[in-house]
C-alpha positions in Angstrom: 85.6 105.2 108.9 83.9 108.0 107.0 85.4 110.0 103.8 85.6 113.3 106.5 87.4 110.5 108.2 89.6 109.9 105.3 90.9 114.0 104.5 91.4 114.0 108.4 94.0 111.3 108.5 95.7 112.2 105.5 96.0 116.1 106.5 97.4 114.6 109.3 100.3 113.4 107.6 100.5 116.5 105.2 98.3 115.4 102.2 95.6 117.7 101.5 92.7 115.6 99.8 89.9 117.3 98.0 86.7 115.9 98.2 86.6 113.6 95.2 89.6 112.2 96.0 88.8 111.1 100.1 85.7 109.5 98.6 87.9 107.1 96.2 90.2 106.4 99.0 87.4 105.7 101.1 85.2 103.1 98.8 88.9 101.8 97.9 89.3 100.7 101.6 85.5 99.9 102.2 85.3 97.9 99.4 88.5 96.6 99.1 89.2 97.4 95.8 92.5 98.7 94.3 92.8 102.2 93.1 94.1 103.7 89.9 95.6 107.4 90.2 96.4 109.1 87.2 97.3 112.9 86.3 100.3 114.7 85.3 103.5 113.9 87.1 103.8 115.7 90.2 100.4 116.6 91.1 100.9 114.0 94.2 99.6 110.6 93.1 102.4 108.7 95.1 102.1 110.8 97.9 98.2 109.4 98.7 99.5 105.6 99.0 102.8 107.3 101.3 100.3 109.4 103.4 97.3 106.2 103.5 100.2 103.9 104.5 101.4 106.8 107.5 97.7 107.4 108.3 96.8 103.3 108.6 100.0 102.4 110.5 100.7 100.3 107.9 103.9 99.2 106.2 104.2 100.5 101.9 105.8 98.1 99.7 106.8 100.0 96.4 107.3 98.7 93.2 108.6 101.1 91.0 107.8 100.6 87.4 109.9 100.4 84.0 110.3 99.3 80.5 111.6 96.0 80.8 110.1 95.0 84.6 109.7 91.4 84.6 108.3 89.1 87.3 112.2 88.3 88.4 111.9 92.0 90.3 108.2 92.5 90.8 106.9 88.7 92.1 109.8 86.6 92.7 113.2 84.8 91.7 115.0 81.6 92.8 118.1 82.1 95.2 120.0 80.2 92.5 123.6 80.6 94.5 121.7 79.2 97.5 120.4 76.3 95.3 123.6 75.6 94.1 125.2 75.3 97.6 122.4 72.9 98.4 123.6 70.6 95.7 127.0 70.6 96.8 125.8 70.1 100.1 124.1 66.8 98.3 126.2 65.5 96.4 129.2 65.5 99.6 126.6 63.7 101.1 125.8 61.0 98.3 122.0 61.9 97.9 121.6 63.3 94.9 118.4 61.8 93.0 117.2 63.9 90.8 113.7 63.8 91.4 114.0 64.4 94.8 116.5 67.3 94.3 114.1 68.8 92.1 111.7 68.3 95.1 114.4 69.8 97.8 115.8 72.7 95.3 112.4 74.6 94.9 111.3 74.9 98.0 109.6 78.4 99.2 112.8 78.7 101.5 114.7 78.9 98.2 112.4 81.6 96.7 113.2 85.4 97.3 110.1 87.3 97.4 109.8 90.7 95.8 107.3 93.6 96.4 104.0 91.7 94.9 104.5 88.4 96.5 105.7 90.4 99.4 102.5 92.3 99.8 100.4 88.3 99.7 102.4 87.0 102.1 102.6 89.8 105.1 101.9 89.2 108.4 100.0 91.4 110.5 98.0 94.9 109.1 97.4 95.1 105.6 99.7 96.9 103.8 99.9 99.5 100.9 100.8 98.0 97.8 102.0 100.9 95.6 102.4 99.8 92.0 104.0 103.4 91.3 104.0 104.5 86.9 102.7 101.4 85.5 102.0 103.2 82.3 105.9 102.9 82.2 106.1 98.7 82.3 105.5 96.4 79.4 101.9 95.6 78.4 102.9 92.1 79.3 103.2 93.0 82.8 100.3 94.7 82.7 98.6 91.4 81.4 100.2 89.8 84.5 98.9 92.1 87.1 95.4 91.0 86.2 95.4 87.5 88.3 96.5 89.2 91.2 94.5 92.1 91.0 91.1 90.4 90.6 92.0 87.3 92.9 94.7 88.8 94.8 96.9 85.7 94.1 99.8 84.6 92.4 100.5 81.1 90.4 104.5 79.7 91.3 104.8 77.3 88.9 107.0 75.1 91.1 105.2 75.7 94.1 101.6 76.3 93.0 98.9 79.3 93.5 100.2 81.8 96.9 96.7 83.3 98.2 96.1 85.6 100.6 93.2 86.0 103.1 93.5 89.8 103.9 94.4 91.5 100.3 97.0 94.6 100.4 95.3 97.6 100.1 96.3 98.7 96.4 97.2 101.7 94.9 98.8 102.6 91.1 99.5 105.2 89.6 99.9 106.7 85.8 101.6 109.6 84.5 98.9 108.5 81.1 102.2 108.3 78.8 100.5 105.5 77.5 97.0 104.0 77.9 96.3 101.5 80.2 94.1 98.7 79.4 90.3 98.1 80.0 90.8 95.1 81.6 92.8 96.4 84.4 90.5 99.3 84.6 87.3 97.3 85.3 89.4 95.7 88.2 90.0 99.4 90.1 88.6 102.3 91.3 89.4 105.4 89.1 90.2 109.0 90.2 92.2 111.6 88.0 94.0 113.9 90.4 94.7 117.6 88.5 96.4 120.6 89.2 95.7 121.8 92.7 93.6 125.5 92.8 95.2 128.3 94.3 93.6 127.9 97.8 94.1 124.4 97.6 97.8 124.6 96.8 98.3 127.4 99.1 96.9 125.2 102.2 99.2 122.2 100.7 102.5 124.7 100.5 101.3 125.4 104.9 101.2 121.7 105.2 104.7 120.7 103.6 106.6 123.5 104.4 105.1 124.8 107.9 108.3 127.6 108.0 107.7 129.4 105.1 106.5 132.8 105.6 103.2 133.5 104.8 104.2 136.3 102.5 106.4 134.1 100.4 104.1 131.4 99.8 101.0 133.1 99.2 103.1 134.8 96.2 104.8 131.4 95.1 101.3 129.9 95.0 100.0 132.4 92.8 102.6 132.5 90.4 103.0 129.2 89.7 99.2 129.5 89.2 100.1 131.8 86.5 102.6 129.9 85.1 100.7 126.7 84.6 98.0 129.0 82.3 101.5 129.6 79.9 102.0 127.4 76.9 105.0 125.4 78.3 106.1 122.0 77.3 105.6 120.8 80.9 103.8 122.7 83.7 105.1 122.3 87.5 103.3 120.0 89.5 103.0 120.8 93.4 106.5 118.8 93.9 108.4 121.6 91.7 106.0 123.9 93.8 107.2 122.5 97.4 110.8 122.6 96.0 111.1 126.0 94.5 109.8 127.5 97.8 112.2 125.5 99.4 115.0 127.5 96.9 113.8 130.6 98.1 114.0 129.8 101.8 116.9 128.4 101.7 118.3 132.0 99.5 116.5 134.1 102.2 113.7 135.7 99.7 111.4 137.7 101.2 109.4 138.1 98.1 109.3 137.7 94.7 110.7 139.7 92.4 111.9 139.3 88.6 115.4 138.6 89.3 114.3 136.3 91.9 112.0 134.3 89.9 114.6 133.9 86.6 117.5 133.2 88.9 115.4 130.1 90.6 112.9 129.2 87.5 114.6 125.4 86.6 113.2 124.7 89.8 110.0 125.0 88.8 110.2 124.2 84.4 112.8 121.5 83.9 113.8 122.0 79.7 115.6 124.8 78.1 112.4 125.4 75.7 110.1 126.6 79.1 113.3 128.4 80.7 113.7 130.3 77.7 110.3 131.5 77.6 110.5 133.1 81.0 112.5 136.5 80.0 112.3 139.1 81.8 109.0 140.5 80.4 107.4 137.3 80.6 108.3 137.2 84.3 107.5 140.7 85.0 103.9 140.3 83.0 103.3 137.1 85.5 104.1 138.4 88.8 101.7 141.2 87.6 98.6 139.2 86.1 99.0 137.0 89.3 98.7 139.8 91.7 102.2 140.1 93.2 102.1 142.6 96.2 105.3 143.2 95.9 105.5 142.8 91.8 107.0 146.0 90.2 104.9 147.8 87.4 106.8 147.5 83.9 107.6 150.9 82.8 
């Protein structure tokens, strides 16, 4: 597979990859190395492991991040309800030892496995391991990830060390609300993924939303443009991009216009501080520095 390879398959499943970011995916998979996405939120960082997994044929196992994730919901956790039938079950039958219940009790039937385990024990095509906002979990987690991302194995204290022969193809992601460690850096492949440019987004808006008319999402494309240059709290991604065009299909818009844009702007700036900013001279002075065909001249 080559990195023109690469931005074929995941245009194919919607993804527009720029250069840079093909050849990250592409040493990731030749080298079999995990890869660490960060950028703002909603610039598409979990859409690459969504669209890889698509492209490959693959299954993605998710975890989702969050203060407080512990191993009990990202590796594994005794079935402690089917444990406890299995003692019941012993002690009706008058073998209960404890050294050999210990024995029968933690056995790998007994364990449930969750999405890291899950992703050493498949069967079949790798699959995409997304490890989706780690900057959101504990450093402690963080700390535990590093085993498993430089051996691609996992110690069960009861059961021992679970290895794997072909490693999940690994992707995480950071929105950067925190730094990550140095450790886990050295272990990946790093790419920051920005704002898309206005042709860029433009051919990502044809991609995603292949019935919007031209018009319309030539003009969305370059007003959010515009907007991002504004001083707001927190600028749209591509996601509030997609969705906003979306609003205006599904309202029937044409094109855009200033009563258009304020009645529909929380789909595109998500606090009261950015929404108030947008006025209507704002807005008008935006549709006009971005160009608007069908913007109105302020008077």
């Amino acid at each position: 597979m080559t990195i023109d390879e690469v931005q074929s398959l995941l245009a194919a499943q919607g993804y527009i990859a720029g250069r840079g970011l093909a050849t990250a995916v592409f040493l990731s998979l030749r080298l079999g190395r995990p890869l660490l996405l960060e950028g703002e939120a909603g610039v598409g960082k979990t859409e690459v492991a969504k669209a890889l997994a698509a492209a490959l044929g693959t299954e993605l196992i998710r975890l989702q991040c969050y203060e407080g994730l512990d191993i009990a919901h990202a590796v594994y956790e005794w079935n402690y309800p089917r444990q406890l039938l299995e003692i019941r079950l012993m002690e009706a039958a008058g073998s209960v030892d404890r050294s050999s219940a210990a024995a029968e009790l933690f056995r790998r039937e007994f364990l449930t496995a969750r999405p890291l385990l899950r992703a050493l024990e498949h069967t079949g095509p790798p699959p995409v391991l997304l490890i989706d906002e780690l900057d959101r979990a504990d450093e402690e987690f963080e700390g535990f990830l590093l085993e498993m991302l430089s051996d691609f194995q996992i110690t069960i204290p009861e059961l021992g060390t679970v290895r794997t022969a072909t490693p999940p193809i690994v992707v995480l992601t950071s929105n950067r609300t925190r730094e990550l460690h140095d450790a886990l850096k050295r272990r990946c492949l790093f790419h920051w993924i920005d704002y898309p440019d206005f042709q860029t987004e433009l051919a990502i808006v044809r991609a995603r939303r292949p019935g919007a008319m031209e018009r319309l999402a030539e003009q969305a494309a370059r007003f959010v443009q515009e907007l991002r240059r504004a001083e707001l709290y927190k600028r749209p991604g591509i996601s509030e991009t997609l969705d906003w065009i979306a609003a205006l299909e599904a309202l029937g818009a044409a094109e855009l216009d200033v009563e258009t844009v304020q009645t529909t702007i929380g789909m595109l700036v998500k606090n009261q501080e950015d929404v108030a900013v947008m006025d209507a001279a704002r807005t008008q002075a935006m549709l006009n520095a971005a160009g608007q065909p069908g913007a109105r001249q302020a008077g």
